[in-house]
NUTI-781153 format. One record per residue (C-alpha): residue in three letters; x negated, y, z. Coordinates in pm, 1 decimal. Layout:
N
   code         xx         yy         zz
    ala          X          Y          Z
...
// end
This chain:
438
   code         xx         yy         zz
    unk    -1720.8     4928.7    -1812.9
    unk    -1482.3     5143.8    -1592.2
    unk    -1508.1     5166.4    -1188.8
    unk    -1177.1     4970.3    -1198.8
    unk    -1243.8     4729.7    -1439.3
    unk    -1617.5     4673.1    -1244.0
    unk    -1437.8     4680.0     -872.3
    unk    -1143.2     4423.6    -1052.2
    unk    -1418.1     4169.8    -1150.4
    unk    -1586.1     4179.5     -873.5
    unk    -1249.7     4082.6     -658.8
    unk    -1203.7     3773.6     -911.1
    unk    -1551.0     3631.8     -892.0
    unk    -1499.2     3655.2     -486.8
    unk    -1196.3     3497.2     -470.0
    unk    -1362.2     3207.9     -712.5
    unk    -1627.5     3181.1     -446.6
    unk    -1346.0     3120.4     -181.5
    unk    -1172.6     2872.5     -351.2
    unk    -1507.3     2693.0     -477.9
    unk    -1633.8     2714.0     -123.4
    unk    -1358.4     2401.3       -7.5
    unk    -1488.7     2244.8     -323.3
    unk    -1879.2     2181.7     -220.0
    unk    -1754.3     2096.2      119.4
    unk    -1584.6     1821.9      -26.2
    unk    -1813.9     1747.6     -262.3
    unk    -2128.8     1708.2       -2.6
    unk    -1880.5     1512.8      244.6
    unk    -1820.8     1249.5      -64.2
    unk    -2182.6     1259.9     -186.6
    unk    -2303.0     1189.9      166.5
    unk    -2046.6      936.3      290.4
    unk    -1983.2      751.2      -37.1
    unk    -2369.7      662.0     -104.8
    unk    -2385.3      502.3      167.2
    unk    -2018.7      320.6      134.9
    unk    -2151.0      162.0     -166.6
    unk    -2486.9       44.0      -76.5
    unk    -2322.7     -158.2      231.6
    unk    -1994.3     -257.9       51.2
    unk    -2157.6     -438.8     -201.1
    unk    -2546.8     -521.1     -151.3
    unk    -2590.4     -702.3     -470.7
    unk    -2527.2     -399.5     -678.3
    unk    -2815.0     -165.9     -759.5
    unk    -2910.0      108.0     -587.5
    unk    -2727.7      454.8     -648.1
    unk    -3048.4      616.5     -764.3
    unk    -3344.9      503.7     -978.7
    unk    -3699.9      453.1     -964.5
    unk    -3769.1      738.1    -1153.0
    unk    -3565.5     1036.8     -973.5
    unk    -3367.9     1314.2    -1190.1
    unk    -3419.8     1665.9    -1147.8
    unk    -3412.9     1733.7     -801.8
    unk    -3142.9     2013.1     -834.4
    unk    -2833.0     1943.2     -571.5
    unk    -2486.1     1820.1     -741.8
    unk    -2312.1     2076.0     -560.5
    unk    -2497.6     2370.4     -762.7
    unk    -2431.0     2162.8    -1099.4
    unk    -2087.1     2179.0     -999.6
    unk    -2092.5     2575.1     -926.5
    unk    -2264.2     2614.1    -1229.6
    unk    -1964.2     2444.7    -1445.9
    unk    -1706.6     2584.6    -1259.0
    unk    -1829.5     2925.4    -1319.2
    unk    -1910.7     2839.7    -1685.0
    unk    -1524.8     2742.3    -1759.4
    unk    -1423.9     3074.8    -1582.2
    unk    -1674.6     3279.2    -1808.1
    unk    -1637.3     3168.0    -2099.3
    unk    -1332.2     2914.9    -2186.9
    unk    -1137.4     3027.6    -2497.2
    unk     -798.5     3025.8    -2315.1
    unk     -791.5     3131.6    -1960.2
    unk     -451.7     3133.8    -1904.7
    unk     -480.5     2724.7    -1884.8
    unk     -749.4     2792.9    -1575.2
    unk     -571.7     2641.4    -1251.3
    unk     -794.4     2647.7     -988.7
    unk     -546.9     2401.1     -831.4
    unk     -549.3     2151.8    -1101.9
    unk     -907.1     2160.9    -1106.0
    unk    -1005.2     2070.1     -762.6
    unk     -700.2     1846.7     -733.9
    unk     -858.5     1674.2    -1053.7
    unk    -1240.7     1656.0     -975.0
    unk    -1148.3     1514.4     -597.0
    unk     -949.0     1259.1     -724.4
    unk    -1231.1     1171.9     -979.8
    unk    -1470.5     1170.1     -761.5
    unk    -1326.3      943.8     -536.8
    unk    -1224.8      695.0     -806.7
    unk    -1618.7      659.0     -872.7
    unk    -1634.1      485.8     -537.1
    unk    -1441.4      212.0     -639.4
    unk    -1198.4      154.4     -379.3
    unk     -908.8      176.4     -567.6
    unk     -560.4      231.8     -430.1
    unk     -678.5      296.2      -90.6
    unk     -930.0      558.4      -57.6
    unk     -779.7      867.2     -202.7
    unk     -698.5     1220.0     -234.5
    unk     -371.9     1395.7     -118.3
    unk     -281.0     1752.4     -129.3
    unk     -108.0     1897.6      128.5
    unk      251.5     1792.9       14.5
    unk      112.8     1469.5      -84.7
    unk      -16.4     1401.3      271.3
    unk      308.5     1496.8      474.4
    unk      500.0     1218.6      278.2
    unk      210.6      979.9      328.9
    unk      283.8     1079.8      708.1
    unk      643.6     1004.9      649.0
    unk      588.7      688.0      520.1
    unk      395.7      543.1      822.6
    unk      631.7      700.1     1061.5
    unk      917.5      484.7      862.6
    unk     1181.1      813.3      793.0
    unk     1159.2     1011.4      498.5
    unk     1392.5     1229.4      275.1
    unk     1524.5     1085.1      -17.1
    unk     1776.3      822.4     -206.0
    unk     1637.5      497.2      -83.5
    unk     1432.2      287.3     -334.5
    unk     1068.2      149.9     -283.4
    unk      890.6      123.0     -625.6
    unk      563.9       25.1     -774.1
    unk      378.3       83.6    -1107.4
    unk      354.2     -236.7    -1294.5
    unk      169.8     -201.7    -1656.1
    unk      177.7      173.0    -1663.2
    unk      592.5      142.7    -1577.2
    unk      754.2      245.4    -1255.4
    unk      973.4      -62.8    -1137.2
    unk     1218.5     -120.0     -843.5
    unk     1074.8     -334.2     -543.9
    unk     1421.1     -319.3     -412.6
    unk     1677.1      -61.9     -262.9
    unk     1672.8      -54.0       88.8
    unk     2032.0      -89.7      269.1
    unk     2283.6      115.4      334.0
    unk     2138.8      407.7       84.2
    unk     2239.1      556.9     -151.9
    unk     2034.1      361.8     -417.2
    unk     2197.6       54.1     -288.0
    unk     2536.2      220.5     -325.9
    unk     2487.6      328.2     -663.5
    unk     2424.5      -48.7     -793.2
    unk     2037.7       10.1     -844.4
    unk     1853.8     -352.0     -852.0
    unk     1523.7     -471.5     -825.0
    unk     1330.0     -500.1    -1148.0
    unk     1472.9     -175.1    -1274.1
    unk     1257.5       46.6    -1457.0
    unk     1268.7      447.2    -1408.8
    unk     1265.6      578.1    -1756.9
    unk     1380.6      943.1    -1634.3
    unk     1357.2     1162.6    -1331.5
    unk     1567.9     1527.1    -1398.3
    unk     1556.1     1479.5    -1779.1
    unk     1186.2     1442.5    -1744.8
    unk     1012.4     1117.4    -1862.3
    unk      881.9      937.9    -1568.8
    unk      603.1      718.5    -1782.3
    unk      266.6      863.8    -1751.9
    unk      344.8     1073.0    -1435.7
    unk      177.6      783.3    -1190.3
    unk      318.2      675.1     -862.9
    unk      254.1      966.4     -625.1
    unk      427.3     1204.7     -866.9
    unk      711.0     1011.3     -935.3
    unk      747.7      979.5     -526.9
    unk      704.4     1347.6     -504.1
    unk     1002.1     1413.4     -774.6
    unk     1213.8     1175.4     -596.3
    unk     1229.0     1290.6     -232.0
    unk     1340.1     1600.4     -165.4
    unk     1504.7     1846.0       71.8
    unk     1817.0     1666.6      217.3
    unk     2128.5     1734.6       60.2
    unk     1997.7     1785.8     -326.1
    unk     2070.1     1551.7     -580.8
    unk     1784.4     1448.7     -848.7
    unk     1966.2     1255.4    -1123.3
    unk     1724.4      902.3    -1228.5
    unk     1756.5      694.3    -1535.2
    unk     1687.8      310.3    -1510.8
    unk     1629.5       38.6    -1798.7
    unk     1769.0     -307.8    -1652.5
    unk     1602.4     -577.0    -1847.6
    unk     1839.3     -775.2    -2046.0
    unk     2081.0     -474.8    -2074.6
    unk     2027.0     -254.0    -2368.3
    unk     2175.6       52.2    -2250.3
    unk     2029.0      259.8    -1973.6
    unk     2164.4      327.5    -1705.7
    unk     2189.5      710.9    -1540.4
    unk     2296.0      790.4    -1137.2
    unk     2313.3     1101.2     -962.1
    unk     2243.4     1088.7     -612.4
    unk     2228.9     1309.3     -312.0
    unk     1909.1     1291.4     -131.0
    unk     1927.4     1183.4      252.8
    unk     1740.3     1120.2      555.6
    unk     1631.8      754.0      498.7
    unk     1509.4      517.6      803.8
    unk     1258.8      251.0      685.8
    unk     1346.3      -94.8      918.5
    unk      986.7     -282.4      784.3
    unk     1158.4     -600.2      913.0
    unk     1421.5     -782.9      736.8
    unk     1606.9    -1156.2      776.5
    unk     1849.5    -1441.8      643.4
    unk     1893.4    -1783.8      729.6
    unk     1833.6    -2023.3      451.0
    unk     1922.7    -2356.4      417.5
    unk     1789.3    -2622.0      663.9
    unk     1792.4    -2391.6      929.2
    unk     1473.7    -2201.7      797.9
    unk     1439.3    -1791.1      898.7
    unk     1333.3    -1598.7      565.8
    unk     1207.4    -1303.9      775.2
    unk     1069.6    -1004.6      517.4
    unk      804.7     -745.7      643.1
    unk      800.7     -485.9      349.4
    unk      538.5     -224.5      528.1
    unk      316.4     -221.7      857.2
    unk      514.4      132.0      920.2
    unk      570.7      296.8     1303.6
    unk      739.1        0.3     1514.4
    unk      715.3     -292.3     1303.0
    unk      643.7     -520.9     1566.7
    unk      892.0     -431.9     1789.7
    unk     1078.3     -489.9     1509.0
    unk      968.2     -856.9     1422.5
    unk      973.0     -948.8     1737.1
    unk     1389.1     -864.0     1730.2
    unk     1418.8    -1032.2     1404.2
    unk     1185.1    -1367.7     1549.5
    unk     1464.3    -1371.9     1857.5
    unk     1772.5    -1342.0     1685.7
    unk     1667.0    -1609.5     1432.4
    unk     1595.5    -1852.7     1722.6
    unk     1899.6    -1780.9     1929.4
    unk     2061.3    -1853.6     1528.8
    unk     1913.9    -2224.9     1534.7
    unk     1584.6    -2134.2     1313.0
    unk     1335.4    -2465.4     1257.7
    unk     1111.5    -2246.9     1101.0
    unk      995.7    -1949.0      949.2
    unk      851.4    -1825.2      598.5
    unk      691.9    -1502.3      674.0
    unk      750.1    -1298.5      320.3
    unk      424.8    -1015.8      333.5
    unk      502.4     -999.9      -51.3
    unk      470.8     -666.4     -225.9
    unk      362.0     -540.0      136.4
    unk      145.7     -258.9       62.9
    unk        9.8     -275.5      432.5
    unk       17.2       51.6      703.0
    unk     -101.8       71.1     1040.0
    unk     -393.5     -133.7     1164.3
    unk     -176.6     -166.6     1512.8
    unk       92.3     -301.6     1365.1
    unk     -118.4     -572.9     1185.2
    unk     -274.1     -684.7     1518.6
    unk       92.9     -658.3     1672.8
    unk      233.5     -854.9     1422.1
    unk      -81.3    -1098.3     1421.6
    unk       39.4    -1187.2     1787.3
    unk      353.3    -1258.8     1704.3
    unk      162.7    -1572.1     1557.0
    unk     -146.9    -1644.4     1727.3
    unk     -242.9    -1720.4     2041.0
    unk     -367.1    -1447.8     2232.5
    unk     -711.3    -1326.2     2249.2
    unk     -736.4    -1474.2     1897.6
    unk     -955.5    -1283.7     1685.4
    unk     -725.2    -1103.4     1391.8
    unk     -974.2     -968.1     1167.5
    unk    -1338.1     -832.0     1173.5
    unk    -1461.4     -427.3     1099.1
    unk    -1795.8     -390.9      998.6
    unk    -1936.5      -61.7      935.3
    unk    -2146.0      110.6      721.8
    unk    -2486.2        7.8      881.9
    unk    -2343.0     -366.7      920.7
    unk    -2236.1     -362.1     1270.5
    unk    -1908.7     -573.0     1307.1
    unk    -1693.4     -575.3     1593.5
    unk    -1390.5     -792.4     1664.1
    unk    -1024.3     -727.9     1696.9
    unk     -794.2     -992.1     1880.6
    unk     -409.8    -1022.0     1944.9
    unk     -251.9     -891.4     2240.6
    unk     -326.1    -1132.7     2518.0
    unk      -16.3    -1024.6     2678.6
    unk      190.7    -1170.4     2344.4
    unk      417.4    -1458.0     2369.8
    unk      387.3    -1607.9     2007.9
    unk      640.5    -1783.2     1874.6
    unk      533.3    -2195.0     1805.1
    unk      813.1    -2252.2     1489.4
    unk      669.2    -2402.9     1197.3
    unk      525.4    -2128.3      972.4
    unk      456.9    -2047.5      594.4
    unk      364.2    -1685.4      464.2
    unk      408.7    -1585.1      140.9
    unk      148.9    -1336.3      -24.7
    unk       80.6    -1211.7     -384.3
    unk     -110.3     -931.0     -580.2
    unk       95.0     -655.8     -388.3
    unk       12.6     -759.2      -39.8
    unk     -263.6     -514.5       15.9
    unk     -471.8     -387.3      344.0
    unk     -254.2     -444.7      670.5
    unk      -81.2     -728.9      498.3
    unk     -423.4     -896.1      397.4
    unk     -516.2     -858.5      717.2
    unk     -237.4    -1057.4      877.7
    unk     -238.0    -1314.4      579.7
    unk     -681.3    -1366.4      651.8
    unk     -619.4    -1396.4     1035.9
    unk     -302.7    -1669.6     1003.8
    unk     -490.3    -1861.3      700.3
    unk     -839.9    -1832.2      898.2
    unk     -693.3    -1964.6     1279.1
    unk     -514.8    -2257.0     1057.4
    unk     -211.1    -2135.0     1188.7
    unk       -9.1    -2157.5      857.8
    unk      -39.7    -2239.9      494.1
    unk      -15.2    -1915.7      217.1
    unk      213.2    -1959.3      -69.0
    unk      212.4    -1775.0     -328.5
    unk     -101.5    -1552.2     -581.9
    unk     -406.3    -1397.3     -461.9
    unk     -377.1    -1085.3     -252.2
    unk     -476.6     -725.8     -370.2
    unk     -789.8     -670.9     -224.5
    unk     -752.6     -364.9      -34.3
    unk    -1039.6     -405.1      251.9
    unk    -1128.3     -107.5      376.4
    unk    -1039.4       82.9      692.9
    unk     -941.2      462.4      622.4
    unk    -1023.2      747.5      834.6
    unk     -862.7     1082.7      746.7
    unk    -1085.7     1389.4      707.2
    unk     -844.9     1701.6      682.0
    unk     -960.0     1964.8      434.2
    unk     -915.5     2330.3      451.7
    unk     -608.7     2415.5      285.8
    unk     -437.9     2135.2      418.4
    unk     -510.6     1848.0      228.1
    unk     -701.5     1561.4      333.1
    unk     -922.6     1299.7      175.0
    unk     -841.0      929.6      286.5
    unk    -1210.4      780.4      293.3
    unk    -1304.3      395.5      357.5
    unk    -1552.0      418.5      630.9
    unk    -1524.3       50.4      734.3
    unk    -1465.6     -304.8      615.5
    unk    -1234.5     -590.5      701.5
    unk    -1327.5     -885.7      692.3
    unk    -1115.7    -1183.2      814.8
    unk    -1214.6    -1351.7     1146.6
    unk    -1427.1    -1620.2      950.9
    unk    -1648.9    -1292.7      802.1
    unk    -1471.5    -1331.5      459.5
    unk    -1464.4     -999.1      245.4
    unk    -1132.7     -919.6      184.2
    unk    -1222.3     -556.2      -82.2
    unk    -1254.2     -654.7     -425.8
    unk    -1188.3     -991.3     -345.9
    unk     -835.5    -1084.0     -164.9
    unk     -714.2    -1388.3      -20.7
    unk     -613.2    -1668.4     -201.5
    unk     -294.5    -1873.5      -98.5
    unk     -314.6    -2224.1       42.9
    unk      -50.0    -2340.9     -226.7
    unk      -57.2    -2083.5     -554.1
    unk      266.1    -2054.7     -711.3
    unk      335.7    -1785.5     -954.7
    unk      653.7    -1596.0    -1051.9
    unk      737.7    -1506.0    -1414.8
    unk      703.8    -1164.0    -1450.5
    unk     1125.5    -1112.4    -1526.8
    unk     1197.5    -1317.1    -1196.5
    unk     1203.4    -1045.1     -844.3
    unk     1140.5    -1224.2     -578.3
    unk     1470.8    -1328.4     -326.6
    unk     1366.2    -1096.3      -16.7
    unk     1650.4    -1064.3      261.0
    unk     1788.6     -669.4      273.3
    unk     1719.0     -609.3     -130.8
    unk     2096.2     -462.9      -84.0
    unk     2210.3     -850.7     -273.9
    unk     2261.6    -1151.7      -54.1
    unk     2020.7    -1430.7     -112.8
    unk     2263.3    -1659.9     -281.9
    unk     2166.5    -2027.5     -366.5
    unk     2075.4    -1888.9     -781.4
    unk     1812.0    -1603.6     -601.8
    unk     1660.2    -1851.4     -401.6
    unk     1623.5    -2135.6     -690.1
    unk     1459.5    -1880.4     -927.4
    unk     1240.4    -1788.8     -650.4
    unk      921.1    -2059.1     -755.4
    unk      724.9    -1871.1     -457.0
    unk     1011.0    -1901.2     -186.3
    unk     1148.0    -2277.5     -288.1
    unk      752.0    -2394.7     -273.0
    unk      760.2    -2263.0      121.0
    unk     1049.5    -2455.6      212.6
    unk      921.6    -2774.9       68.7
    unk      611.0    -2730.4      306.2
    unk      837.5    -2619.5      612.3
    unk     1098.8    -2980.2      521.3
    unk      756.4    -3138.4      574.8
    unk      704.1    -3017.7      936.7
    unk      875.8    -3215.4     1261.5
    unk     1193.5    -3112.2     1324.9
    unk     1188.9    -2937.0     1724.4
    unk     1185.5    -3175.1     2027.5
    unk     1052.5    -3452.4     1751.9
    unk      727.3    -3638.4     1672.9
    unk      899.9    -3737.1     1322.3
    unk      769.6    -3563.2     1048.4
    unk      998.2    -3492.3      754.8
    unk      925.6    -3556.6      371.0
    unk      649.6    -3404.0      208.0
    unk      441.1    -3289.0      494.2
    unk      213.6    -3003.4      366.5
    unk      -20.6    -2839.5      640.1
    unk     -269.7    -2596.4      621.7
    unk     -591.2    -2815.7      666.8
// end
């Protein structure tokens, strides 16, 4: 072997040390932390190790050791992407844990949108979507976008993103290859079920502010007020939306936390006390070594008194489980609807070296009666369930809620049955078909 070709190798095995270096920080963080996650999140499981220990030799050194082997030795090392590779071991690390859809890995890129999200502005055409069955499916457009302007509706199904199948890509990818810089166009193709052909837009990315809160009047004088995320200011913005619809005449309210995949613990207390009395215990946090400690609404809130219903099903996750466990648990309201995600665990961010972070549960909620909401959920008051063609009628899906959306809506007619049942204001008569949450 030449100087060169001795001095050349020796530069690539360093800079494999380098990059594997990030690797067995991460990879003692999550051994460390997620041990312990485990034994507390679910005692009736068996312990992570056995009676009769394994070799004694650290994970982290059986990682180096397989790391360097693929380098070595595997047949084609132009398909080596150190990238890839961590990106890929994190993630399936982290999916051993158990806590799926919450904690998580994001790269760099991956983490600035995540920022974007909670801080309710991002770049990009205006759609909020969700992987159903392996298929990436409109929630709804949001208003005034330009996914609302090009006729997209909820239920549609993105087939194509660029030319480029979106099936198989999973939900953080097909966010990534939506957004973009502002002013670029990224051209989508939707199946509409019942319509055979698909249908193809072009549209021109833009800045796109989130508003979390959303509201119509329905009939009977009843505020359908729509929280789709526990983003930056959603309280602030509920409480608007809770004003306008009483200065509007509104007898009551159905609080729609559907398809809500939750946000900011803040926010959930904030909205919580929109609700509850104050000083009213919201939720419960229990760490790893069992301690719990309480969390309470604002006990300078003014909560509104109208008659209440919330509806809830599989997507209402974290934040939005939170508010749904705190409402059902004080007896404040009855829940309509299917059983919740269960999403229970509090994340803290630990930021990584080259930017990217890993979003670990360190804590769990638990409602203020000491229910478990991971793994588990809530279950509604009243279940009602939607057939899986049917969206559900949400205010500010860019249609109006016209008397056909609402009938097809099982979820949304069953909470204004419950809310005919309550006393009209300023009376002692109850209506028909009193339902409360007892």
């Amino acid at each position: 072997m030449t100087s060169d070709e001795t001095i050349e190798k020796r530069h690539r095995t360093r800079d494999r040390r380098k990059r594997f270096s990030l690797m067995l920080v991460v990879l003692t963080l999550v051994f460390v932390l997620g041990v312990g996650l485990g034994a507390v999140a679910s005692p009736v499981i068996a312990p992570l190790h056995s009676q009769a220990a394994p070799s004694p030799v650290a994970p982290t050194s059986v990682f180096e050791e397989a790391w360097e082997i693929v380098h070595q030795h595997y047949v084609d090392p132009s398909a080596i992407d150190d990238q890839k590779m961590l990106v890929a071991a994190i993630s399936g690390m982290l999916e051993t844990l158990g806590d799926q859809g919450h904690t998580r890995y994001l790269t760099a890129e991956e983490l600035r949108m995540h920022a974007e999200e909670l801080a309710g502005t991002y770049t990009g055409v205006g759609i909020q979507i969700e992987e159903r069955d392996g298929k990436i499916v409109v929630v709804t457009p949001l208003d005034n976008t330009p996914a609302q302007e090009a006729g997209i509706r909820p239920g549609d199904v993105l087939i194509e993103i660029d030319g480029q199948p979106a099936q198989g890509l999973g939900l953080d990818e097909v966010v990534r290859r939506v957004r973009g810089p502002e002013g670029t166009s990224v051209t989508l193709v939707f199946q509409r079920p019942g319509q055979q052909a698909p249908i193809q837009v072009t549209l021109v990315r833009e800045t796109i502010r989130i508003s979390p809160v959303s509201w119509a009047m329905l009939p009977g004088n009843i505020a359908d007020i729509r929280l789709s995320q526990f983003s930056s200011g959603a309280t602030d913005d509920l409480k608007r939306a809770i004003a306008e619809a009483q200065a509007a005449g509104a007898t009551g309210i159905v609080l729609d936390l559907r398809n809500n995949p939750g946000g900011l613990v803040n926010e959930a207390i904030g909205v919580a006390s929109q609700f509850l009395p104050p000083n009213t215990t919201v939720f419960q946090s229990q760490v790893r070594s069992g301690a719990r400690d309480e969390y309470r609404t604002d006990a300078s809130a003014t909560p509104t008194d109208l008659p209440l219903v919330v509806l809830v099903n599989n997507g209402t996750a974290s934040a939005g489980e939170i508010v749904a466990g705190a409402i059902q648990d004080n007896r404040r309201a009855p829940l309509v609807g299917e059983k919740t995600f269960g999403t229970g665990t509090v994340l803290t961010e630990f930021r990584l070296q080259d930017g990217s972070a890993i979003l670990l549960g360190t804590e769990l909620w638990l409602t203020p009666k000491g229910r478990q909401i991971w793994r588990n959920g809530i279950q509604p008051d009243v279940r009602v369930s939607l057939p899986a063609e049917v969206s559900p009628a949400m205010p500010g899906s860019g249609k109006p809620l016209t008397e056909e959306a609402i009938a097809q809506d099982a979820q949304l007619q069953a909470a204004l049955r419950i809310l005919q049942g309550y006393p009209a204001p300023g009376t002692s008569a109850p209506r028909s078909g009193c339902l409360r949450c007892e």
